[in-house]
Biotite code that builds the C-alpha atoms (Angstrom):
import biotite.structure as struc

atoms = struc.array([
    struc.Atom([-60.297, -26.564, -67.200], chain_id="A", res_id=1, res_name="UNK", atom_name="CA", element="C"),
    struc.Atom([-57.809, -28.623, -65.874], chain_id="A", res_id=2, res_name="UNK", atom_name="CA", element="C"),
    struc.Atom([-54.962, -26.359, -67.302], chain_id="A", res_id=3, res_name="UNK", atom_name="CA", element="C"),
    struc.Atom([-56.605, -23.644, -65.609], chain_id="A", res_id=4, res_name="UNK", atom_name="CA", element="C"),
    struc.Atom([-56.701, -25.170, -62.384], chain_id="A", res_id=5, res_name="UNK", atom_name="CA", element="C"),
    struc.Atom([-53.057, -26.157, -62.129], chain_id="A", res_id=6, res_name="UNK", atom_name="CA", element="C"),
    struc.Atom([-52.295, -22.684, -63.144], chain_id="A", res_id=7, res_name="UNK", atom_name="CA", element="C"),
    struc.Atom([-53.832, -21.053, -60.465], chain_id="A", res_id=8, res_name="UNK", atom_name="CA", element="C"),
    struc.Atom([-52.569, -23.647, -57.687], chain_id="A", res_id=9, res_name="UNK", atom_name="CA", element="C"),
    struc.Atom([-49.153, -22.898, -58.586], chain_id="A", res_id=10, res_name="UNK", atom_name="CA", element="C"),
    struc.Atom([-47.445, -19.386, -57.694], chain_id="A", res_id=11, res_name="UNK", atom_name="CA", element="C"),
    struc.Atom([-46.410, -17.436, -60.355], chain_id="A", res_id=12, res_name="UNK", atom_name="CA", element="C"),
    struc.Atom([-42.486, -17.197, -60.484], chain_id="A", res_id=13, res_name="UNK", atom_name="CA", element="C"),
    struc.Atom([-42.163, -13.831, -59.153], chain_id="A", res_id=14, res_name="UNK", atom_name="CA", element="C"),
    struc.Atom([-43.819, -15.119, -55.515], chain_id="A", res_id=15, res_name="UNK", atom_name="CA", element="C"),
    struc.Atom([-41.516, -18.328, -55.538], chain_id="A", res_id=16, res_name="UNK", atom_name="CA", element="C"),
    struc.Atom([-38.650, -16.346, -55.752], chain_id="A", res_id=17, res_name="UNK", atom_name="CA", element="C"),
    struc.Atom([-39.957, -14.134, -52.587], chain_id="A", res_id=18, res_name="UNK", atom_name="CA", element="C"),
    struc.Atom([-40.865, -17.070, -51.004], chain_id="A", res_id=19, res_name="UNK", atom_name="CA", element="C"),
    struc.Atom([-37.245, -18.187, -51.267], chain_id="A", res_id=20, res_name="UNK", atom_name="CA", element="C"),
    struc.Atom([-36.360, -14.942, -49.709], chain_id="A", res_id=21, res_name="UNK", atom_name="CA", element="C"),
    struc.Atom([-38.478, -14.593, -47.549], chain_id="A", res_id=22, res_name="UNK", atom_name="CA", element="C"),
    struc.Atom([-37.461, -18.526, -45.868], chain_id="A", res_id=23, res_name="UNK", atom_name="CA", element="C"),
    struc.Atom([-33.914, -17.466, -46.477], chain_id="A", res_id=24, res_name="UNK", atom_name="CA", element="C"),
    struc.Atom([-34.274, -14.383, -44.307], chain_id="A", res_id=25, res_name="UNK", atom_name="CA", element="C"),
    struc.Atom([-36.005, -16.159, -41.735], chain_id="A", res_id=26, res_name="UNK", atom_name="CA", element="C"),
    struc.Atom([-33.050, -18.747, -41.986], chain_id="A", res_id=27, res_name="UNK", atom_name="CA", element="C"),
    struc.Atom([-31.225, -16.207, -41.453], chain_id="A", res_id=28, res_name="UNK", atom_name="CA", element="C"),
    struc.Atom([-32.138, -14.071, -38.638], chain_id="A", res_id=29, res_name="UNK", atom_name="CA", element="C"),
    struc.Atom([-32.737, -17.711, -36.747], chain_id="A", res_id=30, res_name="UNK", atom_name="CA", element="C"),
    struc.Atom([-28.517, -18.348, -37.572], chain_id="A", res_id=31, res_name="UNK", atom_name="CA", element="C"),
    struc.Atom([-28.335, -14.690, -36.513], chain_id="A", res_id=32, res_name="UNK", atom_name="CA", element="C"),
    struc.Atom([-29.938, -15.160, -33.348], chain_id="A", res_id=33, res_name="UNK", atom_name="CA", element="C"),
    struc.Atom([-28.162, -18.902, -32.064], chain_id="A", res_id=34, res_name="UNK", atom_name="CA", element="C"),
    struc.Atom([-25.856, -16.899, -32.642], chain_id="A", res_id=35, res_name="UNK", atom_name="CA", element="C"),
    struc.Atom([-25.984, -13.761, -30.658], chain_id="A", res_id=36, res_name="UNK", atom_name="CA", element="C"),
    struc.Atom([-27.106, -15.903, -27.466], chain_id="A", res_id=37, res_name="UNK", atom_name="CA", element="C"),
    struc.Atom([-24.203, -17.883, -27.648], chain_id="A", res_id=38, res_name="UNK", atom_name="CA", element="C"),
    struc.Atom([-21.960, -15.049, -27.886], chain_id="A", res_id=39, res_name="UNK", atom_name="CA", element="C"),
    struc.Atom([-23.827, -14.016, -24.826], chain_id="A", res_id=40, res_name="UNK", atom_name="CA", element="C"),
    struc.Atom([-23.429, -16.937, -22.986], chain_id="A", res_id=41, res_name="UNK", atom_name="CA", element="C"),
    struc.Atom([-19.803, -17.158, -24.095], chain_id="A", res_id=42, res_name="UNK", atom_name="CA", element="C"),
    struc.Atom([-18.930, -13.506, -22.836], chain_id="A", res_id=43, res_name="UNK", atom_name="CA", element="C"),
    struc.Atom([-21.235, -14.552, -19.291], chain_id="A", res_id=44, res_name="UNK", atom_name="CA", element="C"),
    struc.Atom([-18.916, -17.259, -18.659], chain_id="A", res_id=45, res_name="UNK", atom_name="CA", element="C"),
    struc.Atom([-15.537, -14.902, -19.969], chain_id="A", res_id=46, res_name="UNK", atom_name="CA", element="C"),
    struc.Atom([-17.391, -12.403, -17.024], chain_id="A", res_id=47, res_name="UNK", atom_name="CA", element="C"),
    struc.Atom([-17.690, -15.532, -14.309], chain_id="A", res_id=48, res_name="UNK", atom_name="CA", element="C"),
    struc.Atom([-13.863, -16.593, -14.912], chain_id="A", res_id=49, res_name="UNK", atom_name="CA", element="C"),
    struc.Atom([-12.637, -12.934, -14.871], chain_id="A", res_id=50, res_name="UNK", atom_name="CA", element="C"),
    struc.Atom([-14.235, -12.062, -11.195], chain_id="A", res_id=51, res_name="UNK", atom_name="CA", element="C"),
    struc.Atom([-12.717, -15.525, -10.158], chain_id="A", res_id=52, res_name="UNK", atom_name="CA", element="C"),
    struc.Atom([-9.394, -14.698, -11.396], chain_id="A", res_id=53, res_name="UNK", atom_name="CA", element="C"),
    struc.Atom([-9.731, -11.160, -9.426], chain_id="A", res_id=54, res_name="UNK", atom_name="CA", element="C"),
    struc.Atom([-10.798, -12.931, -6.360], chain_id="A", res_id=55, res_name="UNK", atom_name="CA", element="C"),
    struc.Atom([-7.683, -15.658, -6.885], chain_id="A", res_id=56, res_name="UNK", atom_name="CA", element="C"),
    struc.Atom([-5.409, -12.743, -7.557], chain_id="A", res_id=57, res_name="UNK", atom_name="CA", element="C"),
    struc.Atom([-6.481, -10.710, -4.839], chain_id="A", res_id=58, res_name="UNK", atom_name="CA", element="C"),
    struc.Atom([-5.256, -13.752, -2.801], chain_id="A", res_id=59, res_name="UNK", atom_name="CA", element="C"),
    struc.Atom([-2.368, -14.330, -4.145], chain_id="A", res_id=60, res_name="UNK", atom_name="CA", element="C"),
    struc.Atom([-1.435, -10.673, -3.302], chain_id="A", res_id=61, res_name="UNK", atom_name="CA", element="C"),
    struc.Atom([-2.848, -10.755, 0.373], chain_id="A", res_id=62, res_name="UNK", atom_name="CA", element="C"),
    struc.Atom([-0.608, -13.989, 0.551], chain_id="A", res_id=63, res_name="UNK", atom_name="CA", element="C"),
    struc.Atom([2.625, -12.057, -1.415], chain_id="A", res_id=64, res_name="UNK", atom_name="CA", element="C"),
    struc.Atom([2.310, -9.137, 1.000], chain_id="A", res_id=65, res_name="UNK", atom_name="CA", element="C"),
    struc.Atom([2.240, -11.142, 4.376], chain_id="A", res_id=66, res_name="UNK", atom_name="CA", element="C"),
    struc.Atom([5.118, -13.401, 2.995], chain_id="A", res_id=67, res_name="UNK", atom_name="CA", element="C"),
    struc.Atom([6.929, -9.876, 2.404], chain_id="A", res_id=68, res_name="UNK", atom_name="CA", element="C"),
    struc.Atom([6.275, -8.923, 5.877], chain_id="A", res_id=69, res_name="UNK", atom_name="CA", element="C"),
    struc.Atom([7.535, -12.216, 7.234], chain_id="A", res_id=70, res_name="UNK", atom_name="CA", element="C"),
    struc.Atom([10.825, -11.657, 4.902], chain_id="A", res_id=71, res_name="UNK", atom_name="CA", element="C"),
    struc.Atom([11.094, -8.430, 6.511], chain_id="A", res_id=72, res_name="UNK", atom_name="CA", element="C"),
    struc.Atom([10.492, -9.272, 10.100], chain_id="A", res_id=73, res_name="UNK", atom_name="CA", element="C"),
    struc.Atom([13.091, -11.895, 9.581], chain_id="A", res_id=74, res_name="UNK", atom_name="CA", element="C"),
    struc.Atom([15.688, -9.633, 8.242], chain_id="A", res_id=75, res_name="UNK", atom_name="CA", element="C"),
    struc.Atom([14.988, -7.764, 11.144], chain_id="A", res_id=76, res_name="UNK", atom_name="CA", element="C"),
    struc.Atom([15.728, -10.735, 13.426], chain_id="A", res_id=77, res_name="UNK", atom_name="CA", element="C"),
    struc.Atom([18.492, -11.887, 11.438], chain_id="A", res_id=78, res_name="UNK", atom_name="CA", element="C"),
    struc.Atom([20.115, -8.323, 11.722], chain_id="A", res_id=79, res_name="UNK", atom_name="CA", element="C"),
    struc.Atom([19.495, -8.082, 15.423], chain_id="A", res_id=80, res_name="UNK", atom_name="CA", element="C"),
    struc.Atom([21.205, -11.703, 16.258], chain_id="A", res_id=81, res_name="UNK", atom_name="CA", element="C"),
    struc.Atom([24.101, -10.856, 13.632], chain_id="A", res_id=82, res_name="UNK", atom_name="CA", element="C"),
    struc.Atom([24.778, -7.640, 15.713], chain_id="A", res_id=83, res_name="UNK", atom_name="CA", element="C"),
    struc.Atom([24.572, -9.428, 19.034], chain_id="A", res_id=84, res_name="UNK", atom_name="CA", element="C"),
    struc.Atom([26.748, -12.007, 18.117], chain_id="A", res_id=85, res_name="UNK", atom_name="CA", element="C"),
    struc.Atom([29.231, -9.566, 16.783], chain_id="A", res_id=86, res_name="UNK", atom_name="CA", element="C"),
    struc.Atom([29.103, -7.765, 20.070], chain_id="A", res_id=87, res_name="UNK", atom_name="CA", element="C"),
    struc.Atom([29.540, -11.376, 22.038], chain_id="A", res_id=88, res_name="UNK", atom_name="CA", element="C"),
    struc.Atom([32.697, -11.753, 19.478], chain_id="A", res_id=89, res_name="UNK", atom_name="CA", element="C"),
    struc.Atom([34.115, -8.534, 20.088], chain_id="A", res_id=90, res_name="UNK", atom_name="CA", element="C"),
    struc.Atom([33.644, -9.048, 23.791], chain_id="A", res_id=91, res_name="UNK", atom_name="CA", element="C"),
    struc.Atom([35.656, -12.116, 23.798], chain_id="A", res_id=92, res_name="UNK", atom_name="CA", element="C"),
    struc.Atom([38.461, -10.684, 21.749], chain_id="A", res_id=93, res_name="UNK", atom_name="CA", element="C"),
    struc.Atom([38.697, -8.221, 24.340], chain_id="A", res_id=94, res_name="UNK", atom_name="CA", element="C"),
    struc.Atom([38.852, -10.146, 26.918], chain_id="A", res_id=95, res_name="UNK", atom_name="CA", element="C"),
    struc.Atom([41.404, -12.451, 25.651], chain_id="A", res_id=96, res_name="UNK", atom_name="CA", element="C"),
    struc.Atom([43.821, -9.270, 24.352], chain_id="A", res_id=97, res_name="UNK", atom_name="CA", element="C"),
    struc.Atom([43.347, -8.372, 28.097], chain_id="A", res_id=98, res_name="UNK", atom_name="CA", element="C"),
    struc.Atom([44.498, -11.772, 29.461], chain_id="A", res_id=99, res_name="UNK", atom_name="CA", element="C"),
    struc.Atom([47.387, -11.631, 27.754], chain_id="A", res_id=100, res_name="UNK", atom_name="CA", element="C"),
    struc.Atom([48.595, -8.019, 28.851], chain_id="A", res_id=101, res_name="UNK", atom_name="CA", element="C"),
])
């Protein structure tokens, strides 16, 4: 009876092998799923430093634009004392080709 007994305690090969399976594929789909959240949580965190970097840029080119319209307001200053100067220049010259007539 013995033989018997140990016989039926222990699966036949055929359900071993599904057994195998069956753990591999749970295995498996656990691997499968680590997996997939961290993928999430990697492309979460690629989604947090993206808005940032639109928020820095967006500063960056509020900051770009007024330092362009400083630059340009300058110029404009710059142009306006070059021009007066060269009016106080000429204004000398012609006073001093006058003296001498």
């Amino acid at each position: 009876m013995e033989p018997k007994a140990a016989m039926a305690s222990s699966p036949p090969p055929h359900e071993g092998q599904l057994l195998q399976r069956s753990e591999a594929n749970s295995q498996l789909s656990t691997i499968v799923f680590d997996l997939s959240q961290q993928v999430q949580a990697a492309m979460e965190n690629m989604l947090k430093m993206i808005n940032e970097i639109d928020e820095n840029s967006t500063g960056i080119m509020e900051g770009i634009a007024k330092c362009k319209d400083n630059a340009l307001e300058r110029r404009k200053t710059l142009e306006e004392q070059k021009e007066n100067f060269q009016k106080a220049a000429f204004t000398v010259l012609d006073i001093l080709n006058n003296k001498d007539i």
